[in-house]
mmJSON file of the N, C-alpha and C atoms, coordinates in Angstrom:
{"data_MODEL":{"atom_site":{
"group_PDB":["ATOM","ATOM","ATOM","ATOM","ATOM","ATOM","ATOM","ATOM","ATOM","ATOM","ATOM","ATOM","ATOM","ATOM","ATOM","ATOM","ATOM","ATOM","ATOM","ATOM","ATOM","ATOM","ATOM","ATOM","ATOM","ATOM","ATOM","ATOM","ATOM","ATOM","ATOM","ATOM","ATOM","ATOM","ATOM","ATOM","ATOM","ATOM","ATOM","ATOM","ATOM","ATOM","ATOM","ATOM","ATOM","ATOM","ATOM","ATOM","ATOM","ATOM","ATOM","ATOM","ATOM","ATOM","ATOM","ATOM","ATOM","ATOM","ATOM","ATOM","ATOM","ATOM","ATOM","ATOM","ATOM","ATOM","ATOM","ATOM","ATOM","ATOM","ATOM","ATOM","ATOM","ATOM","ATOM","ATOM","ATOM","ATOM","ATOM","ATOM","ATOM","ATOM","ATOM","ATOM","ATOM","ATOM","ATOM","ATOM","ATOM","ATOM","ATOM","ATOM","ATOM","ATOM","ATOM","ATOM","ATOM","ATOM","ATOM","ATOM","ATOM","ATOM","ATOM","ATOM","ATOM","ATOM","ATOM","ATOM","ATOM","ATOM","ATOM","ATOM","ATOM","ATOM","ATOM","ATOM","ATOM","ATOM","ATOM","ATOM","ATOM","ATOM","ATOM","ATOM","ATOM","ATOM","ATOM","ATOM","ATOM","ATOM","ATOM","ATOM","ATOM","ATOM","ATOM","ATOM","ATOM","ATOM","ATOM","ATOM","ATOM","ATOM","ATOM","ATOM","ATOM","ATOM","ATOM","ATOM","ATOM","ATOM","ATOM","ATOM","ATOM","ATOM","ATOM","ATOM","ATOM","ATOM","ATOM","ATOM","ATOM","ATOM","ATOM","ATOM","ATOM","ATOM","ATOM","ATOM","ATOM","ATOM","ATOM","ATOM","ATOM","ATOM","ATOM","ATOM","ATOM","ATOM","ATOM","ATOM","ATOM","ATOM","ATOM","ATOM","ATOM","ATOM","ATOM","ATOM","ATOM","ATOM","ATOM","ATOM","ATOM","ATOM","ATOM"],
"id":[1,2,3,4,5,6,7,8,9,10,11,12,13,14,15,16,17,18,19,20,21,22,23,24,25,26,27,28,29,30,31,32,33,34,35,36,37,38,39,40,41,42,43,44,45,46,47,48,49,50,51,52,53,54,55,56,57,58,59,60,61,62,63,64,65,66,67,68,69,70,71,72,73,74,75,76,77,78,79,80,81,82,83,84,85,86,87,88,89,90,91,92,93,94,95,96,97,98,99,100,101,102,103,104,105,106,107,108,109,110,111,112,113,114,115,116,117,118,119,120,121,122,123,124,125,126,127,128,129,130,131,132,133,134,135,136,137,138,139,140,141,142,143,144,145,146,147,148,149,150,151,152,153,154,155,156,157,158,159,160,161,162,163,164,165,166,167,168,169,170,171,172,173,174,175,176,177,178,179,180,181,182,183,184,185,186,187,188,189,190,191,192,193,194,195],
"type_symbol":["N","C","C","N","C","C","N","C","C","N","C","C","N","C","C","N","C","C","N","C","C","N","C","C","N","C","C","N","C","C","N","C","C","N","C","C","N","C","C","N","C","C","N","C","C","N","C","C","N","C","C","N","C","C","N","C","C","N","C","C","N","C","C","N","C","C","N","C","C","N","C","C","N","C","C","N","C","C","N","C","C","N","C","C","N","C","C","N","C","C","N","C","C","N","C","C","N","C","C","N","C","C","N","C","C","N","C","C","N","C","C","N","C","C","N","C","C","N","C","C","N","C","C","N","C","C","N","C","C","N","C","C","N","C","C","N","C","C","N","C","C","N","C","C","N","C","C","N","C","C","N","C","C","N","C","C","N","C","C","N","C","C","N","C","C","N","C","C","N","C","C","N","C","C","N","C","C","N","C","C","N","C","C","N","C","C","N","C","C","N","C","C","N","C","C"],
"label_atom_id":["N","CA","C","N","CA","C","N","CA","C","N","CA","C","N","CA","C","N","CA","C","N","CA","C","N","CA","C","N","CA","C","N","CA","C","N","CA","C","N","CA","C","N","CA","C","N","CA","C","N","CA","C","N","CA","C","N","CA","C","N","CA","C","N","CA","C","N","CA","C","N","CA","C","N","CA","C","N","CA","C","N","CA","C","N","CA","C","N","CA","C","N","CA","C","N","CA","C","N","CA","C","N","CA","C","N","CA","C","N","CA","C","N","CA","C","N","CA","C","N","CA","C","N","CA","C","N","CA","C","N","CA","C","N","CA","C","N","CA","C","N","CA","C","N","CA","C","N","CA","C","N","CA","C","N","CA","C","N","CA","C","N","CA","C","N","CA","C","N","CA","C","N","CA","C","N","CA","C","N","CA","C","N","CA","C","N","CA","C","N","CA","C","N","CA","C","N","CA","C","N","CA","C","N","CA","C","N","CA","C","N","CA","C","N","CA","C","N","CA","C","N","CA","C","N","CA","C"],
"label_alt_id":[null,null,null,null,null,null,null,null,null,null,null,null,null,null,null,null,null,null,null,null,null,null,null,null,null,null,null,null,null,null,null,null,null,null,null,null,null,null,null,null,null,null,null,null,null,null,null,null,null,null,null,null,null,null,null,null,null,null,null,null,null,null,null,null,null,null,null,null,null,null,null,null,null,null,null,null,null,null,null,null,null,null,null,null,null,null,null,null,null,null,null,null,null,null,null,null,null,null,null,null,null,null,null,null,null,null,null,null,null,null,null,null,null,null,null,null,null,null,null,null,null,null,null,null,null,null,null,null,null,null,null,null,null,null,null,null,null,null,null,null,null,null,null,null,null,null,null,null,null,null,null,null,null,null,null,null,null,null,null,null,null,null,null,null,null,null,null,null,null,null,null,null,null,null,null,null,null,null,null,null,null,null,null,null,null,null,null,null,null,null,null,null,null,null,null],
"label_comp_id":["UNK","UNK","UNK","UNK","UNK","UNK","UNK","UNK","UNK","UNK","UNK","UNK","UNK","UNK","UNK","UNK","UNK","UNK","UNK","UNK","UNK","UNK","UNK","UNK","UNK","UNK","UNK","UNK","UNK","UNK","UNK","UNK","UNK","UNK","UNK","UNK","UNK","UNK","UNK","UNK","UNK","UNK","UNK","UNK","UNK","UNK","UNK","UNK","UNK","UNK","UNK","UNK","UNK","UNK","UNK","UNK","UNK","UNK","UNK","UNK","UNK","UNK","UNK","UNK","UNK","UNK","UNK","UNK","UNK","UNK","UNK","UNK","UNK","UNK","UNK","UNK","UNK","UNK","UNK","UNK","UNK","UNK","UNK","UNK","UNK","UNK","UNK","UNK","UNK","UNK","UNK","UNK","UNK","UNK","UNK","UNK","UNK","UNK","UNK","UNK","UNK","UNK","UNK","UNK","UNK","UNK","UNK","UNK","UNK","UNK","UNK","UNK","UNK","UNK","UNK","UNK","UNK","UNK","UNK","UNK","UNK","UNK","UNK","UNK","UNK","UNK","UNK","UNK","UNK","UNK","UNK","UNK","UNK","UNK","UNK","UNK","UNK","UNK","UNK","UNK","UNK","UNK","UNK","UNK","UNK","UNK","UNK","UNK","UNK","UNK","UNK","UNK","UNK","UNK","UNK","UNK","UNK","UNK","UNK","UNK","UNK","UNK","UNK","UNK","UNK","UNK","UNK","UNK","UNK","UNK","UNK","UNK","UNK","UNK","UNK","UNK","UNK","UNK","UNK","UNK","UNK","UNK","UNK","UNK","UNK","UNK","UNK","UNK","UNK","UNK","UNK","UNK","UNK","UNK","UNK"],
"label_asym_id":["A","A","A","A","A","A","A","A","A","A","A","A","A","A","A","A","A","A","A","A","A","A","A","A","A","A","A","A","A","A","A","A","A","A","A","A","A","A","A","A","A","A","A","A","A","A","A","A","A","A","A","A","A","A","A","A","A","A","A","A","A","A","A","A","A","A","A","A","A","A","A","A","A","A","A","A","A","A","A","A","A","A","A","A","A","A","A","A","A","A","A","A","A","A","A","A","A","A","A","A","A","A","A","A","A","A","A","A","A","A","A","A","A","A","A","A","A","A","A","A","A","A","A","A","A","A","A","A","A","A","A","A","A","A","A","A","A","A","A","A","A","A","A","A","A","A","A","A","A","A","A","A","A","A","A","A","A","A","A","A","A","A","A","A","A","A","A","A","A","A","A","A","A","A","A","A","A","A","A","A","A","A","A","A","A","A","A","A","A","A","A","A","A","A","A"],
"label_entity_id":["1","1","1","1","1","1","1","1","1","1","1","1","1","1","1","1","1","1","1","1","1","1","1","1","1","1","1","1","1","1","1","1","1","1","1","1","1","1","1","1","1","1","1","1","1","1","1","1","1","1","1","1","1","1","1","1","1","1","1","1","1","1","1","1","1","1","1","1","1","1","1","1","1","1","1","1","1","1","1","1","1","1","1","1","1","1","1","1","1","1","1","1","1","1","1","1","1","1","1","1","1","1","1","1","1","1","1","1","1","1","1","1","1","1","1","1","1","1","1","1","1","1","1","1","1","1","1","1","1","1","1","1","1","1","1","1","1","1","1","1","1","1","1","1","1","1","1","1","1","1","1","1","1","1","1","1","1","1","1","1","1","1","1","1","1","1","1","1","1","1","1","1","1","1","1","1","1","1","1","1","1","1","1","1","1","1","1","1","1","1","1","1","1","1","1"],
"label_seq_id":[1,1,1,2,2,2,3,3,3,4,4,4,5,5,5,6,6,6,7,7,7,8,8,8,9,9,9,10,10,10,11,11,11,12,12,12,13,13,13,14,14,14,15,15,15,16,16,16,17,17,17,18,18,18,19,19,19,20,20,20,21,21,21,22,22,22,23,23,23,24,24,24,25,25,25,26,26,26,27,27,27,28,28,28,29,29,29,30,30,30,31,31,31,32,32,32,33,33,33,34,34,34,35,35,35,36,36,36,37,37,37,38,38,38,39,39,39,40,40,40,41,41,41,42,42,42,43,43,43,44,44,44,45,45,45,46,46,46,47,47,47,48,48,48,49,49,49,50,50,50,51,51,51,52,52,52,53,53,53,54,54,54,55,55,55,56,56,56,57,57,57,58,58,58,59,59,59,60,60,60,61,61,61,62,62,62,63,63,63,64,64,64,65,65,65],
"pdbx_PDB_ins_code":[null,null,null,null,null,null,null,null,null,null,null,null,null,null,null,null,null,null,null,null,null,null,null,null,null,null,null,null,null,null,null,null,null,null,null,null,null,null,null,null,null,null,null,null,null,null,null,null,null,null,null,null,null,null,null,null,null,null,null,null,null,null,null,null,null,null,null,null,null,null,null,null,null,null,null,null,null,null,null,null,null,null,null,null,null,null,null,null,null,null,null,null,null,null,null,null,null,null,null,null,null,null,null,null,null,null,null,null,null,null,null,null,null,null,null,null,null,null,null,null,null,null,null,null,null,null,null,null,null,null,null,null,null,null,null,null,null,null,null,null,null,null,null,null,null,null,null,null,null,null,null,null,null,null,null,null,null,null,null,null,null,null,null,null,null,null,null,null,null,null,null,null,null,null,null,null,null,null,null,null,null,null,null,null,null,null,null,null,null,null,null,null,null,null,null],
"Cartn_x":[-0.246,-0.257,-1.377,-0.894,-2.045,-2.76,-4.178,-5.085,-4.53,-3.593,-3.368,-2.124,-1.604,-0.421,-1.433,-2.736,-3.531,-4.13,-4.49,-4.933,-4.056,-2.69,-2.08,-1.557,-1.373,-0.864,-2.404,-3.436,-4.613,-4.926,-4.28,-4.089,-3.64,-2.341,-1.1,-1.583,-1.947,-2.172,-3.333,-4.523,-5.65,-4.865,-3.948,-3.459,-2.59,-1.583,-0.858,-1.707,-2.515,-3.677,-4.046,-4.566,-5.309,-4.364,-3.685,-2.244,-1.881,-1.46,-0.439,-2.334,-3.245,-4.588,-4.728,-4.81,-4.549,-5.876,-6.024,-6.834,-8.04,-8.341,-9.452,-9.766,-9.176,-9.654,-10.932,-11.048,-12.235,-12.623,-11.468,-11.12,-10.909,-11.557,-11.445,-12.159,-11.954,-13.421,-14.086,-13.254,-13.306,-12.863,-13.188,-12.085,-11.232,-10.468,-9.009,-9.468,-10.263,-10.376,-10.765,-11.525,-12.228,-11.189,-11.463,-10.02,-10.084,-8.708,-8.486,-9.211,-10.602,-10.984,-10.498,-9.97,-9.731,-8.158,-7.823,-6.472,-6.785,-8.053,-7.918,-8.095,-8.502,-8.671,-7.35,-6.256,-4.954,-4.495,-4.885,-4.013,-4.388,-5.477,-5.959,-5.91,-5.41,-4.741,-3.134,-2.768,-1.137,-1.241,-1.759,-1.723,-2.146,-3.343,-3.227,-2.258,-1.407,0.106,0.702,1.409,2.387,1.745,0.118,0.075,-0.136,-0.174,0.271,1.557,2.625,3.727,4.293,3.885,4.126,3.779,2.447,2.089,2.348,3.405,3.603,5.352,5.477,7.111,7.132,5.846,5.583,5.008,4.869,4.453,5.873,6.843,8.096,8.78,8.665,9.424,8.694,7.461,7.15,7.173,6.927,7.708,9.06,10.226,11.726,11.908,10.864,11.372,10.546],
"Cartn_y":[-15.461,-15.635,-16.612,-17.66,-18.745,-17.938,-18.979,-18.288,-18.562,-19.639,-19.807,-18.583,-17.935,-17.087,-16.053,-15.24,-14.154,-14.834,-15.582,-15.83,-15.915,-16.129,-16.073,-14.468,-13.734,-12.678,-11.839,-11.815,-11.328,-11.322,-12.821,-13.314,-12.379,-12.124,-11.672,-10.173,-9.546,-8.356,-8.079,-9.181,-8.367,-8.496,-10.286,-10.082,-8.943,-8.455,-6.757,-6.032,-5.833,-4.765,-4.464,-5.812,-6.214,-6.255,-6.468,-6.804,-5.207,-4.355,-3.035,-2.095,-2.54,-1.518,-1.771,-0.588,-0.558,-1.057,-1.315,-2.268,-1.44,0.356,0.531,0.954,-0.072,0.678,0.053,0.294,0.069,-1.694,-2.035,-3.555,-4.387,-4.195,-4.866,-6.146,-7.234,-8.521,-8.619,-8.827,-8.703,-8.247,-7.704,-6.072,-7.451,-6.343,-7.01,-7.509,-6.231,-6.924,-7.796,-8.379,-9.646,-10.66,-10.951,-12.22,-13.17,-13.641,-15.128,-15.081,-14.263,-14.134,-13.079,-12.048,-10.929,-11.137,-11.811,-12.306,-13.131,-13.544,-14.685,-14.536,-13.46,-12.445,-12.046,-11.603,-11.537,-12.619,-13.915,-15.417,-15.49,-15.411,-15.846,-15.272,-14.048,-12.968,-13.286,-13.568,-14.283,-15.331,-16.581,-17.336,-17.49,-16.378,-15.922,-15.862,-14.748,-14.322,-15.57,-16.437,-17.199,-18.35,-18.491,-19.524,-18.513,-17.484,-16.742,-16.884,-16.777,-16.888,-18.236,-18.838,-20.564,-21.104,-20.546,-20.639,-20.123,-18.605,-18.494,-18.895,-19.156,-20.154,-21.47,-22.403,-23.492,-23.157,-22.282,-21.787,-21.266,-20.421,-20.288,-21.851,-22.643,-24.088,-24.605,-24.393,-25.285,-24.848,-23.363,-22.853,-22.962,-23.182,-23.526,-24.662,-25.923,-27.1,-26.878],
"Cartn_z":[-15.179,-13.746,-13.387,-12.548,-12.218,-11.373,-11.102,-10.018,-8.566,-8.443,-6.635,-6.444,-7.368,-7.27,-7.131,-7.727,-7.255,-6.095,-5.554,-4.409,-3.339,-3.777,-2.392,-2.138,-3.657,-3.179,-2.549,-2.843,-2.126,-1.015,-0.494,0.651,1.386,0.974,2.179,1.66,0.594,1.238,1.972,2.109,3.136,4.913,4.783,5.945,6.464,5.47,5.959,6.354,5.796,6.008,7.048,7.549,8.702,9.889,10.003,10.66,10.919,10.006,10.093,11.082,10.809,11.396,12.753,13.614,14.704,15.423,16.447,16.961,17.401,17.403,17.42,15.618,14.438,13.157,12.719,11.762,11.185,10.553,10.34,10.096,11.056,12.695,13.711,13.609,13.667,13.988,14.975,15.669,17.185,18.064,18.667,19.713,21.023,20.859,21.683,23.063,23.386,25.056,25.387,24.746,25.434,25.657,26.766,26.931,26.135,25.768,25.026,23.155,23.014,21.848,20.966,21.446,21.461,20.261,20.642,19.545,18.062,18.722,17.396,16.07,16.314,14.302,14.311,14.84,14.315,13.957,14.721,14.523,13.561,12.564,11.592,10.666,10.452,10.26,9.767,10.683,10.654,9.987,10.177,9.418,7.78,7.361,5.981,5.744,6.005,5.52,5.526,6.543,6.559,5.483,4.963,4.108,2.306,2.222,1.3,0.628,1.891,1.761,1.512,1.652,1.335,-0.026,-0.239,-1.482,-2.639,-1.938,-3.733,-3.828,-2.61,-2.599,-3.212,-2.765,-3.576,-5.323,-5.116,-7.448,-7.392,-7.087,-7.525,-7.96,-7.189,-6.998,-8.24,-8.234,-9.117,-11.091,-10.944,-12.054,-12.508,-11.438,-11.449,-12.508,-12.133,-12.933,-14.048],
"occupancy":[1.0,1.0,1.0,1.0,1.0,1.0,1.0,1.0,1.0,1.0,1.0,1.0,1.0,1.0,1.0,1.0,1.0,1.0,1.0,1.0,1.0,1.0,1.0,1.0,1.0,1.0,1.0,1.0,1.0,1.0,1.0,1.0,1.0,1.0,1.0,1.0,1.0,1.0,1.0,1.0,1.0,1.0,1.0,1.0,1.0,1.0,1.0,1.0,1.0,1.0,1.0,1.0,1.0,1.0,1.0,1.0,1.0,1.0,1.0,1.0,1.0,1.0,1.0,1.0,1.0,1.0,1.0,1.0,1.0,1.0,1.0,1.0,1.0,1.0,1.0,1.0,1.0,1.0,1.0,1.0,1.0,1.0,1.0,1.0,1.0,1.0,1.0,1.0,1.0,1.0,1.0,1.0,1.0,1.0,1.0,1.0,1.0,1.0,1.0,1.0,1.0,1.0,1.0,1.0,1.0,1.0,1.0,1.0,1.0,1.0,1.0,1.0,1.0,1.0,1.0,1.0,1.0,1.0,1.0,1.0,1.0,1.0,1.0,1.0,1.0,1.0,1.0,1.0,1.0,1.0,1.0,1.0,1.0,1.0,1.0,1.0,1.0,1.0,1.0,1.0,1.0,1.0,1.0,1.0,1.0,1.0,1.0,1.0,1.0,1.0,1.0,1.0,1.0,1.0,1.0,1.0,1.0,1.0,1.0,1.0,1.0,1.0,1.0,1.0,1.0,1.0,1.0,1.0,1.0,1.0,1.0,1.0,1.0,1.0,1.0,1.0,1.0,1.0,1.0,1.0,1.0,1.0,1.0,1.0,1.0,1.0,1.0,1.0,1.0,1.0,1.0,1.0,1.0,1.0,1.0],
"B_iso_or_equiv":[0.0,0.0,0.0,0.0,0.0,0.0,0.0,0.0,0.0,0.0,0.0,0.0,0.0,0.0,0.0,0.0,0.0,0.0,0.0,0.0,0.0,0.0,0.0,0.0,0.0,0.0,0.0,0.0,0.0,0.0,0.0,0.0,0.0,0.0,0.0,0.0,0.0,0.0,0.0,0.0,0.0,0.0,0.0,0.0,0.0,0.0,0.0,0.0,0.0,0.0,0.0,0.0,0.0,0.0,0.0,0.0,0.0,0.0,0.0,0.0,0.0,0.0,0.0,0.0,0.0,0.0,0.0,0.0,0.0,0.0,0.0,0.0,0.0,0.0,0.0,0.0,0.0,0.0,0.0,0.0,0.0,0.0,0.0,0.0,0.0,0.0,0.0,0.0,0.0,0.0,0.0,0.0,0.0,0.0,0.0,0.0,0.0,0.0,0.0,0.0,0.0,0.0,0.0,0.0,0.0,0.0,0.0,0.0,0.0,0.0,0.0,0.0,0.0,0.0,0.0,0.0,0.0,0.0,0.0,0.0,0.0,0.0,0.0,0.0,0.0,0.0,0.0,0.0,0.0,0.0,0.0,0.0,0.0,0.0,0.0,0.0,0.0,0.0,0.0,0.0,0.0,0.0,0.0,0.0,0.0,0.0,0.0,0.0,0.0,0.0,0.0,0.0,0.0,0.0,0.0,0.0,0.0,0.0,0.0,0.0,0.0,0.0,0.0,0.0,0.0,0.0,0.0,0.0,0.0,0.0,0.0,0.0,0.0,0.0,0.0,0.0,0.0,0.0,0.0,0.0,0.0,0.0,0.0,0.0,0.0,0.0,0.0,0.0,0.0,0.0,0.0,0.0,0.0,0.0,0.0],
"pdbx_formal_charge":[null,null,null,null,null,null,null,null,null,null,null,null,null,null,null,null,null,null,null,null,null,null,null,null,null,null,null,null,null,null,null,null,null,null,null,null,null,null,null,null,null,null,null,null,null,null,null,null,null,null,null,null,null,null,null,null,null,null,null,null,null,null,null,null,null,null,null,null,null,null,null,null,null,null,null,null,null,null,null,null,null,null,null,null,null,null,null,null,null,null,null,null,null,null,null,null,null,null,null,null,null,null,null,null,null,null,null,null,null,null,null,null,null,null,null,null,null,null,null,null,null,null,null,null,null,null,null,null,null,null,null,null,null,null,null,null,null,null,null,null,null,null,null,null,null,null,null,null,null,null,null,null,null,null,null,null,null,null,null,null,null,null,null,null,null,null,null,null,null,null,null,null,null,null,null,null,null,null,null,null,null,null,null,null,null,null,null,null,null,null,null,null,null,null,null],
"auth_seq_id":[1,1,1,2,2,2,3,3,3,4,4,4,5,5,5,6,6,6,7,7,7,8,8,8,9,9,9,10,10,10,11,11,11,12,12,12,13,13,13,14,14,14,15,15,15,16,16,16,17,17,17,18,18,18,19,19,19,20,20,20,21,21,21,22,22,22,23,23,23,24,24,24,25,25,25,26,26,26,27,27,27,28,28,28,29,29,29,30,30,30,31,31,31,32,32,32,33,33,33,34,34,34,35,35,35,36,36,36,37,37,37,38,38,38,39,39,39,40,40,40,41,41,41,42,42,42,43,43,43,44,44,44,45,45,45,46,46,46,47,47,47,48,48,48,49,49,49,50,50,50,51,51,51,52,52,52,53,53,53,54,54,54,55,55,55,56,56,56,57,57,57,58,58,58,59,59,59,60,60,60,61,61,61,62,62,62,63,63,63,64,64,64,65,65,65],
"auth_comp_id":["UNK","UNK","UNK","UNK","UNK","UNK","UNK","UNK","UNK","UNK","UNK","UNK","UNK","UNK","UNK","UNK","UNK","UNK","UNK","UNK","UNK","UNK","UNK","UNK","UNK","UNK","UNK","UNK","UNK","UNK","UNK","UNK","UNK","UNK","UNK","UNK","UNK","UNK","UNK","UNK","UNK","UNK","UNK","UNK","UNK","UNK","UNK","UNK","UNK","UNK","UNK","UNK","UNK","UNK","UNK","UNK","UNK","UNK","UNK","UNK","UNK","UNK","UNK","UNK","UNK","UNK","UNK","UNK","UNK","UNK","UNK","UNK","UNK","UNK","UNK","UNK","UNK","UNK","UNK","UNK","UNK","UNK","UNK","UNK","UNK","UNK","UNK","UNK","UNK","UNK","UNK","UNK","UNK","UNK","UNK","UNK","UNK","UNK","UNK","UNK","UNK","UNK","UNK","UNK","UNK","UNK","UNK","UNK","UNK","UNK","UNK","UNK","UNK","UNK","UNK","UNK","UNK","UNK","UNK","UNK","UNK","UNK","UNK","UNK","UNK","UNK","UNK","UNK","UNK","UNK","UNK","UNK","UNK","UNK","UNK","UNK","UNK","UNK","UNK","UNK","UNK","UNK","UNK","UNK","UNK","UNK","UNK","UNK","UNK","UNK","UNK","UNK","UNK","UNK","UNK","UNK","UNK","UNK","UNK","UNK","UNK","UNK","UNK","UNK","UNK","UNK","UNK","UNK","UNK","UNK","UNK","UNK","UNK","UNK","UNK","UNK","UNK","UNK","UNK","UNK","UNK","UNK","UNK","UNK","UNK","UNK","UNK","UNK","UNK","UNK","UNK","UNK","UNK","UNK","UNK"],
"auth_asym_id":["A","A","A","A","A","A","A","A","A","A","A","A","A","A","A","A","A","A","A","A","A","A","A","A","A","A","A","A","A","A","A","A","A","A","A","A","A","A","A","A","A","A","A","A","A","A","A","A","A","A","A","A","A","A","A","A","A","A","A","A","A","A","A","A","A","A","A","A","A","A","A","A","A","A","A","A","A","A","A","A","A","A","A","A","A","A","A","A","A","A","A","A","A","A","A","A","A","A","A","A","A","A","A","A","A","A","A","A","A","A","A","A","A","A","A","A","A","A","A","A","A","A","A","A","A","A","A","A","A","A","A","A","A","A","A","A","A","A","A","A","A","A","A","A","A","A","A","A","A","A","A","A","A","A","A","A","A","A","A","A","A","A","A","A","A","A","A","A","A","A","A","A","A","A","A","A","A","A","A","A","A","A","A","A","A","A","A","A","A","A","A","A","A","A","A"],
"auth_atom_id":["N","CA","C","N","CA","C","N","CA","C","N","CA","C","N","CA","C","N","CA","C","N","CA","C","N","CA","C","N","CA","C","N","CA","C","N","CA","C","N","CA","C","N","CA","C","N","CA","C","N","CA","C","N","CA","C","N","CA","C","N","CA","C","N","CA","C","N","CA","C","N","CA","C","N","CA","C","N","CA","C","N","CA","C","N","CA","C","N","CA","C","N","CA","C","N","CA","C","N","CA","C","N","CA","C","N","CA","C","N","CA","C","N","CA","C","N","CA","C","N","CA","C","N","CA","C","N","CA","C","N","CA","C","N","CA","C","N","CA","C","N","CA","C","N","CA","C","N","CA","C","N","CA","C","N","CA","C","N","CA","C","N","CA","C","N","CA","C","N","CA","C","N","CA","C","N","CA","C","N","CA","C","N","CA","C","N","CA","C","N","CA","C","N","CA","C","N","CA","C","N","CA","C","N","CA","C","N","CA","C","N","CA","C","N","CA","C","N","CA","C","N","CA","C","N","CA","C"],
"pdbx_PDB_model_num":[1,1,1,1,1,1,1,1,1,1,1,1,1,1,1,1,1,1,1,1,1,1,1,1,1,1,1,1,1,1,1,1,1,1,1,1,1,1,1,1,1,1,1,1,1,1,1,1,1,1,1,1,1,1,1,1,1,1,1,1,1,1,1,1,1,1,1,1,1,1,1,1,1,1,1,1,1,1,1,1,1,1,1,1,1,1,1,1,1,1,1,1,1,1,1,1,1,1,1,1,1,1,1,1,1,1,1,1,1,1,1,1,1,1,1,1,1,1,1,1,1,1,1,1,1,1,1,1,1,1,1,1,1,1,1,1,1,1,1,1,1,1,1,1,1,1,1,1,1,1,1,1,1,1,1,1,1,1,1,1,1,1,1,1,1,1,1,1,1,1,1,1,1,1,1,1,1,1,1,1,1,1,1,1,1,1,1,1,1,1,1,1,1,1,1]
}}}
């Protein structure tokens, strides 16, 4: 197993993690209420995952050939 295939799957599971924990848990960054900031640890959050997910789609592709 390459290292960007453990890094992406590490990836996407701290983003589940973080993602499925409810917003008063213990894995908060930044608490919700604050306006406008209050989201941006999920966005970043989300976007782990969706570049997790990219990355081990691009090592499937590239194992294929």
């Amino acid at each position: 197993m390459s290292a960007s295939r453990i890094k992406a799957i590490i990836s996407i599971t701290i983003a589940v993690i973080y993602l499925l924990n409810p917003g008063w848990g213990v894995f908060e960054l930044i608490p919700d209420n604050i306006p406008f900031f209050g989201n941006l640890d999920e966005g970043a959050a989300t976007m782990l995952l969706l570049w997790g997910i990219k990355s081990l789609k691009n090592n499937s592709r590239k194992l294929e050939k």
